[in-house]
C-alpha positions as CSV (number, residue, x, y, z in Angstrom):
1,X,-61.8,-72.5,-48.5
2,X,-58.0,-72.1,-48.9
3,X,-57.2,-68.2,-48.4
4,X,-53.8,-68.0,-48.6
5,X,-51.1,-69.5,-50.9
6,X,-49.0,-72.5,-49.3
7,X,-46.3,-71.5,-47.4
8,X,-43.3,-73.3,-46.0
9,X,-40.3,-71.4,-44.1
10,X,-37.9,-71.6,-46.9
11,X,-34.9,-69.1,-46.8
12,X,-35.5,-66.0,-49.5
13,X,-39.1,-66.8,-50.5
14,X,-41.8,-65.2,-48.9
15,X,-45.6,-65.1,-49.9
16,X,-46.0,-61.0,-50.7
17,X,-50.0,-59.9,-51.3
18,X,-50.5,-57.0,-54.3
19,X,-52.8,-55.3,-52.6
20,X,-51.5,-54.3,-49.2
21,X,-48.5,-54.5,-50.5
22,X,-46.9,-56.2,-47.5
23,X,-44.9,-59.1,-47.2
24,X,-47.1,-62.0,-45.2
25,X,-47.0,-66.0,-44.4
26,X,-48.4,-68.4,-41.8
27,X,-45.1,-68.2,-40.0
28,X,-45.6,-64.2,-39.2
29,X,-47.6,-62.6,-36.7
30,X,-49.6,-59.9,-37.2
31,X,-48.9,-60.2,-41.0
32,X,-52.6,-61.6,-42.0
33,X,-54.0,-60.6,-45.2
34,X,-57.9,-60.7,-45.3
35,X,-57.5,-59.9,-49.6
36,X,-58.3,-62.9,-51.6
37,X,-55.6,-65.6,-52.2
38,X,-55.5,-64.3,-56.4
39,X,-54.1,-61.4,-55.1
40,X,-51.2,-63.3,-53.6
41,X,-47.6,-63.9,-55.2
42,X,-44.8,-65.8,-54.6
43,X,-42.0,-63.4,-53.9
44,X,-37.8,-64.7,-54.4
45,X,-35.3,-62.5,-52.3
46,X,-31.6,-63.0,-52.8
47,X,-28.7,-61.3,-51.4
48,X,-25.9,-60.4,-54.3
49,X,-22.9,-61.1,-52.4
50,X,-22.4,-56.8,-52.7
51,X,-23.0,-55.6,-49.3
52,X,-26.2,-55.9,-48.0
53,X,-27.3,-55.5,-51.9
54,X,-30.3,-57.9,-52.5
55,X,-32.3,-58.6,-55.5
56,X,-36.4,-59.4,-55.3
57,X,-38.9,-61.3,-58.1
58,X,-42.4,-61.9,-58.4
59,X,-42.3,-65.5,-59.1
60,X,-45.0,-67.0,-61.7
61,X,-45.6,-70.0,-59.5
62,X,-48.5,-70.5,-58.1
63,X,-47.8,-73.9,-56.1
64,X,-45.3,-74.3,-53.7
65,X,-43.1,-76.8,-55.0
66,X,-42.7,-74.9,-58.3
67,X,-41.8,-71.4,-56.8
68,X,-39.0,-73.0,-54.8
69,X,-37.8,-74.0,-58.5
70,X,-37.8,-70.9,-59.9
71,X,-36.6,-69.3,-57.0
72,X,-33.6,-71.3,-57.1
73,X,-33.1,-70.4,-60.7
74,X,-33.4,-66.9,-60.0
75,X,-30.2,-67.4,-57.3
76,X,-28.4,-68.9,-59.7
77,X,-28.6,-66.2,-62.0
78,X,-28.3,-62.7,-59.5
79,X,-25.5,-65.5,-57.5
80,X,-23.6,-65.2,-61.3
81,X,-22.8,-62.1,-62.1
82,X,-21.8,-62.2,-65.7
83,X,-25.0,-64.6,-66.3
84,X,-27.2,-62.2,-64.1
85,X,-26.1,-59.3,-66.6
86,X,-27.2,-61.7,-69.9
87,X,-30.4,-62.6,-68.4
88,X,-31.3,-59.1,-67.1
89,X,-33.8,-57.9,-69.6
90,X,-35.4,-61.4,-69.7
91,X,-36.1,-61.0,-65.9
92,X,-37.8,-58.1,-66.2
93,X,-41.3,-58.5,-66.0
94,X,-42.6,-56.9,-68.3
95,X,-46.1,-56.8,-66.2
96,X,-47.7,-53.6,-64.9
97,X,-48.5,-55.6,-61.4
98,X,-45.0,-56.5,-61.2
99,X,-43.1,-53.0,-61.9
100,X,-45.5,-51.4,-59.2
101,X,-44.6,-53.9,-56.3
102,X,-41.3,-53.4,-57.4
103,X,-41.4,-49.3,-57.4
104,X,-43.3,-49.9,-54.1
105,X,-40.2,-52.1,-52.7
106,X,-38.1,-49.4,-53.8
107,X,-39.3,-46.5,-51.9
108,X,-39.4,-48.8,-48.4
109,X,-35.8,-48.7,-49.5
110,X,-35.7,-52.5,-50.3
111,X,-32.7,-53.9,-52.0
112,X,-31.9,-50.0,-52.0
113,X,-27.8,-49.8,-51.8
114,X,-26.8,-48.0,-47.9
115,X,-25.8,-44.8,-49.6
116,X,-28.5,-44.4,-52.2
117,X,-31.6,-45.2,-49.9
118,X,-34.4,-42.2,-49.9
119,X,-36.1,-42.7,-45.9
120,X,-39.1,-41.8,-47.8
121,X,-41.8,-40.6,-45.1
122,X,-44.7,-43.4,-45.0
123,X,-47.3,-40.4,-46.3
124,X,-45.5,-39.9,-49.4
125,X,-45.6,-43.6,-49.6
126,X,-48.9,-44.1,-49.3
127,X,-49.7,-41.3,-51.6
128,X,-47.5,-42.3,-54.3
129,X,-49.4,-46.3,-53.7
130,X,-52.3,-44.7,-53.7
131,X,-52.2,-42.7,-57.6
132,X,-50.6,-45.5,-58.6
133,X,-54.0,-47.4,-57.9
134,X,-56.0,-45.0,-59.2
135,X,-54.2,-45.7,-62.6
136,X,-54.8,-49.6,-62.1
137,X,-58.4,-48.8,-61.3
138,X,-58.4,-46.9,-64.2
139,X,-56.6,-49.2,-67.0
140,X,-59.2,-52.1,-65.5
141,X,-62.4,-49.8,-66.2
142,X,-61.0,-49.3,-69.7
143,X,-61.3,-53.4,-69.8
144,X,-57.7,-54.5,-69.2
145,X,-56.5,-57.6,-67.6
146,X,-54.7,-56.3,-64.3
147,X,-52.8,-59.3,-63.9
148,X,-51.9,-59.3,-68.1
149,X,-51.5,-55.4,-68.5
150,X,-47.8,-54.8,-70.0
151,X,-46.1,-51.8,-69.5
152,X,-45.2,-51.4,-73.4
153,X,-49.4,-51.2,-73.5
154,X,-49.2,-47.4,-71.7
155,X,-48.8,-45.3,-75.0
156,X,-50.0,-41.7,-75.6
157,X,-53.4,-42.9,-76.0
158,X,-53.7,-44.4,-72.6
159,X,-52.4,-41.0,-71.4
160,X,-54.5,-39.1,-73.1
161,X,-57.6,-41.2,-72.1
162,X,-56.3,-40.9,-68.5
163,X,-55.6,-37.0,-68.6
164,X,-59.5,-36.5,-69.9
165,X,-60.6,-38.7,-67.1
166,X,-58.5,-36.8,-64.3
167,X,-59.9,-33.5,-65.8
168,X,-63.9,-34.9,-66.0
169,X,-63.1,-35.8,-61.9
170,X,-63.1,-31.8,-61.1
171,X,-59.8,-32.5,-58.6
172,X,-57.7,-29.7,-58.0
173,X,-54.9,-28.6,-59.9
174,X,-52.1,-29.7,-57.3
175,X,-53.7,-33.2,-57.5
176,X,-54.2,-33.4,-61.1
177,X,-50.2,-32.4,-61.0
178,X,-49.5,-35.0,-58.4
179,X,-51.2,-38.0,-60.2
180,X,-49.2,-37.2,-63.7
181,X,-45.7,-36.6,-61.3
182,X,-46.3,-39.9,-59.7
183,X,-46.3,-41.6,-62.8
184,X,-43.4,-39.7,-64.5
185,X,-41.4,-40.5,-61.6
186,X,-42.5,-44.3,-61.6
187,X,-41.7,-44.9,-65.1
188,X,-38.0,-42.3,-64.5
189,X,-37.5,-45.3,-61.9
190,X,-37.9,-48.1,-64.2
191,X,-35.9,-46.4,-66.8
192,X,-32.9,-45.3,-65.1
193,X,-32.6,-47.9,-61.8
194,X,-34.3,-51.1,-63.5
195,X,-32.9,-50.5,-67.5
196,X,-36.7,-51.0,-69.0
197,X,-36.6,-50.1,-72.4
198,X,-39.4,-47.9,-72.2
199,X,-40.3,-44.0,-73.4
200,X,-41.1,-41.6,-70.4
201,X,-44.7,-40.9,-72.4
202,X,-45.7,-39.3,-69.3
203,X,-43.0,-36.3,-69.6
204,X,-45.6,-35.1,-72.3
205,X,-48.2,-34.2,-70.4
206,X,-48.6,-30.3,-69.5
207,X,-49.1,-30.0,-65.5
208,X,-51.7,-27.1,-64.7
209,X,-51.1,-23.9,-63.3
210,X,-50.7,-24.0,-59.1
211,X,-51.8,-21.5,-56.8
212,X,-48.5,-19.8,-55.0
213,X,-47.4,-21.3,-51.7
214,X,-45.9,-18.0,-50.5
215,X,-49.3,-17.5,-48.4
216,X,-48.7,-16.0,-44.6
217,X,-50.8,-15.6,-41.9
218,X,-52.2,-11.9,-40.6
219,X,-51.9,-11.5,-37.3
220,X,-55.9,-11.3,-36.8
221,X,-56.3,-14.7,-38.0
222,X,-53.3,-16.1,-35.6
223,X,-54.7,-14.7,-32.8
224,X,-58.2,-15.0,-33.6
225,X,-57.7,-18.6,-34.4
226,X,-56.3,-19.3,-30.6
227,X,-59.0,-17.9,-29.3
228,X,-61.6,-20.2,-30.9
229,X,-59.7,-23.8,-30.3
230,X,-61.2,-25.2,-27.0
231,X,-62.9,-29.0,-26.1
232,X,-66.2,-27.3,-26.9
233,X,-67.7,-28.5,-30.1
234,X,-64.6,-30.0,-31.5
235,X,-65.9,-33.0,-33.1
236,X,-66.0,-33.6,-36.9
237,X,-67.2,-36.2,-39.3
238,X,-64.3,-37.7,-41.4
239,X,-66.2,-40.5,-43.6
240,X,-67.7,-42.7,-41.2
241,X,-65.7,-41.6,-38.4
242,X,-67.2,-38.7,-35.2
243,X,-63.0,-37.6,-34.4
244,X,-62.5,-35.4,-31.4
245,X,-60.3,-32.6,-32.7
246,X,-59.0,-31.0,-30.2
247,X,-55.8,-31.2,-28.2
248,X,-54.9,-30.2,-25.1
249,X,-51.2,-29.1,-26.8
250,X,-52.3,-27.8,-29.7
251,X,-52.2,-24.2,-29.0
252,X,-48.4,-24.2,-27.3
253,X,-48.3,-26.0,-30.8
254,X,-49.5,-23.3,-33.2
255,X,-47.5,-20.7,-31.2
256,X,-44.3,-23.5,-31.3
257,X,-44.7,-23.4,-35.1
258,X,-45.5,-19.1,-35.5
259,X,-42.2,-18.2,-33.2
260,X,-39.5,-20.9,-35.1
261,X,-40.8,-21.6,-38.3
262,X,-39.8,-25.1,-38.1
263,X,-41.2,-28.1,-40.1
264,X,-44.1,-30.5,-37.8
265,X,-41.6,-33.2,-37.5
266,X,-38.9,-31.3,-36.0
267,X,-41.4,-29.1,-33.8
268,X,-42.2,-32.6,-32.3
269,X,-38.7,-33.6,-32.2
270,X,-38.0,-30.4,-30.1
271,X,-36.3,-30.7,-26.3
272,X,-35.5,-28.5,-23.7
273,X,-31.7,-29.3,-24.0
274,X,-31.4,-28.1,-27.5
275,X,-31.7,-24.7,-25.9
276,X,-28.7,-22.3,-25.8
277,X,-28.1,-20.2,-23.1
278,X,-25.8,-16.9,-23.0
279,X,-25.2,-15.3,-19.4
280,X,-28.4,-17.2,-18.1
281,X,-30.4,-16.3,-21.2
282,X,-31.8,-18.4,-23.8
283,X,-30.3,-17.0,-27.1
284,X,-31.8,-20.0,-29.6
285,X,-32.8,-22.9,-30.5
286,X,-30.4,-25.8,-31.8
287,X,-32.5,-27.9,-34.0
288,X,-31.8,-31.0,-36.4
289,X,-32.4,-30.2,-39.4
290,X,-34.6,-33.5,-40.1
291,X,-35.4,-33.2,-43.8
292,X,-31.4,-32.4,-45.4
293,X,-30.0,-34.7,-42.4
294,X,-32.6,-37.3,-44.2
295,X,-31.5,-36.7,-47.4
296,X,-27.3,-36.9,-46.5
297,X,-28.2,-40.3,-44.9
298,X,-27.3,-38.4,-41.1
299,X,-28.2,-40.7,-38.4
300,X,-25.5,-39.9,-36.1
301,X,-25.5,-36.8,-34.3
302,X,-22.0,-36.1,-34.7
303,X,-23.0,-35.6,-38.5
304,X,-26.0,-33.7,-38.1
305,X,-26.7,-30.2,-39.9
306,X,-28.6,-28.0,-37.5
307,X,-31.0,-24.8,-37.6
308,X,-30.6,-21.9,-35.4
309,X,-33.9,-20.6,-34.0
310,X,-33.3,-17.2,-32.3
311,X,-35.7,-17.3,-29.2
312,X,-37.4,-13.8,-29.7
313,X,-39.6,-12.4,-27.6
314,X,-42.9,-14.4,-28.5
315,X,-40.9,-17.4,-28.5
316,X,-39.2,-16.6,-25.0
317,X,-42.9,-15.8,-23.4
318,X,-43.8,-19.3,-25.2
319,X,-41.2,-21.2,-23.1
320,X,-42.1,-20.0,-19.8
321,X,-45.7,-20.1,-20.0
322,X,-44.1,-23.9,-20.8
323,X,-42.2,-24.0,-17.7
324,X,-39.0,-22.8,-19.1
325,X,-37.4,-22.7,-15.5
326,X,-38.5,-25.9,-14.4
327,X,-37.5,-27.9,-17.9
328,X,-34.0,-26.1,-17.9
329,X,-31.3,-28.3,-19.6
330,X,-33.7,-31.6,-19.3
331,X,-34.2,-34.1,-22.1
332,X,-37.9,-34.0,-22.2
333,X,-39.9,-32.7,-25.6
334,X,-41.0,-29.1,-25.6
335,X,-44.9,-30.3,-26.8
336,X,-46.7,-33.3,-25.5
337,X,-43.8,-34.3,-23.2
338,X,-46.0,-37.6,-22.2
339,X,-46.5,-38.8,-25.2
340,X,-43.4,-41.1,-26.6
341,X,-45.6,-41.7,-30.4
342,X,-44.4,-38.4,-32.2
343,X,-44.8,-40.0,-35.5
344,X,-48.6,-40.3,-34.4
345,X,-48.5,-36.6,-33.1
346,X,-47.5,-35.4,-36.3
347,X,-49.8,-37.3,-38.7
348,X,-53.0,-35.2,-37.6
349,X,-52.0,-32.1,-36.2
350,X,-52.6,-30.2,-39.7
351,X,-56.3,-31.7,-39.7
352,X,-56.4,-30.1,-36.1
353,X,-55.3,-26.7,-37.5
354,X,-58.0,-26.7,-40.5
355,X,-60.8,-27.9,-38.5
356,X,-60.6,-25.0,-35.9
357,X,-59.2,-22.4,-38.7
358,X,-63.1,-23.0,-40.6
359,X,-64.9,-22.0,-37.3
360,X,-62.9,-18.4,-38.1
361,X,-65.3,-18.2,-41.5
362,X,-63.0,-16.4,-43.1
363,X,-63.7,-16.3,-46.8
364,X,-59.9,-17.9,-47.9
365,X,-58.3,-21.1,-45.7
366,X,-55.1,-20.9,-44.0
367,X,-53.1,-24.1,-43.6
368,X,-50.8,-25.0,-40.7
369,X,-47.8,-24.7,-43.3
370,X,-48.2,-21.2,-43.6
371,X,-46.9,-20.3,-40.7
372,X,-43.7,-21.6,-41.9
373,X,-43.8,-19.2,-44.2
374,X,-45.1,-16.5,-42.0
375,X,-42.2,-16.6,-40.2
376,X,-39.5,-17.1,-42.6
377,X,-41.3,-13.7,-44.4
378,X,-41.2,-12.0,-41.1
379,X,-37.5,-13.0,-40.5
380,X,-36.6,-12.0,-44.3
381,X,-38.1,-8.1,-44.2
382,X,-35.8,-8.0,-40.7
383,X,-32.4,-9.2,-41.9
384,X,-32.8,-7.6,-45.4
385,X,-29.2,-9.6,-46.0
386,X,-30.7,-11.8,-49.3
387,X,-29.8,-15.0,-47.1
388,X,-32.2,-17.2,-44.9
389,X,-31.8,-18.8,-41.4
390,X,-33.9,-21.6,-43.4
391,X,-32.5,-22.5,-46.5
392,X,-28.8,-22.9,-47.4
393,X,-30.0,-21.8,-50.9
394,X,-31.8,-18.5,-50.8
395,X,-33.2,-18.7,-54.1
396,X,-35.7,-21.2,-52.5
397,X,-36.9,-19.3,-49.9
398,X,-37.1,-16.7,-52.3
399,X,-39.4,-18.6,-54.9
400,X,-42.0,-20.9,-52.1
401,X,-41.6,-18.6,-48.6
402,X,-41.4,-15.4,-48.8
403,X,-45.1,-13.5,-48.8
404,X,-44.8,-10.9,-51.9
405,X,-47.7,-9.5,-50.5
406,X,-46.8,-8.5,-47.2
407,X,-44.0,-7.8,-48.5
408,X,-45.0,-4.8,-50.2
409,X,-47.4,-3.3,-47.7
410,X,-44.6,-3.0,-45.3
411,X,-42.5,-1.4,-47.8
412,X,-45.2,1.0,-48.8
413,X,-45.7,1.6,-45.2
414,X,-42.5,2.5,-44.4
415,X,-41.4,5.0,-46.7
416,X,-40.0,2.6,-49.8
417,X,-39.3,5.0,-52.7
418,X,-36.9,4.7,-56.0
419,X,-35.9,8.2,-56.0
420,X,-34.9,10.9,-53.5
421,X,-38.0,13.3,-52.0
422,X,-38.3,16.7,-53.5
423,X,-39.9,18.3,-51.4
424,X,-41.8,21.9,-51.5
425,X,-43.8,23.8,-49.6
426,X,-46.4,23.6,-51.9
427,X,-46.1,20.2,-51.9
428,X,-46.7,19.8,-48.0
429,X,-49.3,22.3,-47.8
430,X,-51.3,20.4,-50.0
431,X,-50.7,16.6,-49.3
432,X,-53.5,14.2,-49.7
433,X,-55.4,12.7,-46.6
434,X,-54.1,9.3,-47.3
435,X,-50.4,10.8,-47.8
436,X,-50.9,12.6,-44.9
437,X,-52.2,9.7,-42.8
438,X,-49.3,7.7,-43.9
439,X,-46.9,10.0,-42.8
440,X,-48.6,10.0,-38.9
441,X,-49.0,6.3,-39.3
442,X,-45.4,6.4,-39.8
């Protein structure tokens, strides 16, 4: 039985499948689709003549001969600019299907203009792809037509119905917000980047209350939680699969993450060389700012924006129980040296730090993020100067980072008052026990 939709190599027209969302054809290795042939499309692909600007369909054909047709029609038109402009709107599918493959497109950064492209990471990718599903699944469980489901057919209603049935699924709040942000920010795209005449109905929707993310980690749970990750009984079950959680770098990891307070990806990014040394010391830590050097389209070092790591003590007993001396000045990564697959590294390393954080059986959870935050806390109560070595905008460490909490115990530990002391004698001689075991404390 025929699995796949004819294919010929024909310049611009590809065979694209709706559910992996990949492009594949007989002519590509490694690009088999096991997902049955009616969930196959013809896909037309044309440059614009602007740059490396291109322009993408989803053809109607379902033959060969006649997608070739169309696809030439469709150059015709994005080839012409004043008659691409005319026959815009009437391009636009108007089809659910068809708007998601496209949003999908648009986050790889496909057809995306040099300047404007996003370098999406591939999780919030597959996130996004993922909600976006759950709303298909959801619209087909109501008794649509997947493949005839318009986009002028999601009304207040449809929200409504699909804002009872998040809430009857018990998620979490962040998730709830999450699914309802995906599709504001899929219809925002279709609206603004594609022209749809559509209504945002999703901006109506009320997103629930979030826990804070200004959580740090005590120092009894750091230390505690080094002492318990080891080889022995490491494994856990992750749906059908038995996954050995440890790794033999995962400590110098944790500790990595504690003494810099730098995202996973730029931990992992991390070499020896980026080390500065003063009169034969190490002083800090020159690292590429990965996420803003993302964002400003920085690929080449000479560009970069950098953070400045001071190399503290914890962090300078960190990188010579790491062969500091031996690695001086060499090119080699900090963590897992051996292993050139730091995207890989990176994916599961929070897993790793939740897995061995439950044996603590604490009655809260600590994530591997909150030691960002830990430190940046830590580093805000020492400068006291209102600006982070984090953020260029203080107002967001402020908001997300800094740990209110600890905050205030070390301010009422070390004396924080509004008003001058009076003091008396009367006073001292009769201070209260916890006054007066402040004061030694003190």
């Amino acid at each position: 039985m025929k699995n796949e939709l004819e294919y010929q190599k024909f310049k611009g027209l590809i065979v694209f499948c709706n559910k992996c969302k990949r492009n594949i054809h007989n002519k590509q290795k490694g690009k088999k689709c096991s997902h049955p042939i009616d969930r196959q499309v013809y896909k037309a692909i044309v440059r614009t003549g602007s740059g490396y600007e291109r322009k993408t369909k989803i053809l109607e054909a379902r033959e060969f001969d006649k997608a070739v047709t169309e696809f030439l029609e469709f150059k015709e038109q994005v080839q012409n600019p004043e008659l691409y402009q005319q026959n815009n709107k009437q391009m636009q599918s108007p089809y659910l299907k068809d708007a998601i493959a496209m949003y999908i497109d648009h986050m790889h950064d496909e057809d995306v203009p040099h300047h404007m492209k996003k370098h999406l990471t591939e999780s919030y990718i597959k996130s996004t792809t993922t909600f976006l599903k759950e709303f298909v699944n959801f619209v087909v469980k109501m008794g649509a037509n997947f493949n005839a489901y318009k986009l002028g057919s999601i009304n207040d209603i449809v929200v409504g119905k699909y804002c009872n049935f998040l809430d009857e699924k018990n998620g979490s709040n962040y998730t709830y917000n999450g699914k309802i942000k995906t599709m504001r920010i899929f219809f925002n795209y279709l609206i603004e980047k594609e022209d749809y005449d559509l209504k945002n109905v999703w901006k109506k929707v009320k997103l629930k209350s979030e826990k804070p993310t200004d959580i740090s980690i005590a120092d009894k749970d750091f230390f505690d939680l080094l002492s318990v990750i080891s080889p022995d009984d490491a494994y856990a079950q992750i749906g059908k699969t038995h996954r050995f959680m440890y790794r033999r770098w995962l400590k110098d990891l944790i500790r990595l993450k504690a003494f810099t307070g730098r995202r996973n990806a730029e931990l992992f990014a991390m070499r020896w060389n980026m080390i500065h040394y003063e009169d034969g010391m190490p002083i800090y830590i020159e690292s590429p700012n990965i996420k803003v050097n993302k964002q400003q389209n920085n690929f080449d070092e000479k560009d970069f924006q950098y953070s400045y790591i001071p190399v503290g003590e914890e962090l300078l007993d960190l990188l010579i129980d790491l062969k500091l001396n031996e690695y001086y000045d060499s090119d080699e990564y900090i963590i897992a040296p051996d292993d050139d697959n730091r995207v890989n590294l990176e994916k599961h390393t929070s897993k790793y730090f939740s897995f061995f954080f439950k044996k603590l059986n604490r009655s809260y959870t600590r994530q591997l993020k909150h030691l960002r935050q830990t430190y940046i806390t830590q580093e805000d109560m020492f400068l006291s100067r209102g600006f982070s070595m984090q953020h260029s905008n203080y107002r967001i460490t402020a908001k997300h980072y800094i740990d209110k909490r600890e905050v205030a115990k070390q301010m009422a530990l070390n004396g924080f008052r509004i008003f001058p002391k009076q003091e008396s004698k009367k006073a001292l001689q009769k201070g209260t026990p916890d006054n007066k075991k402040r004061a030694t404390s003190l």
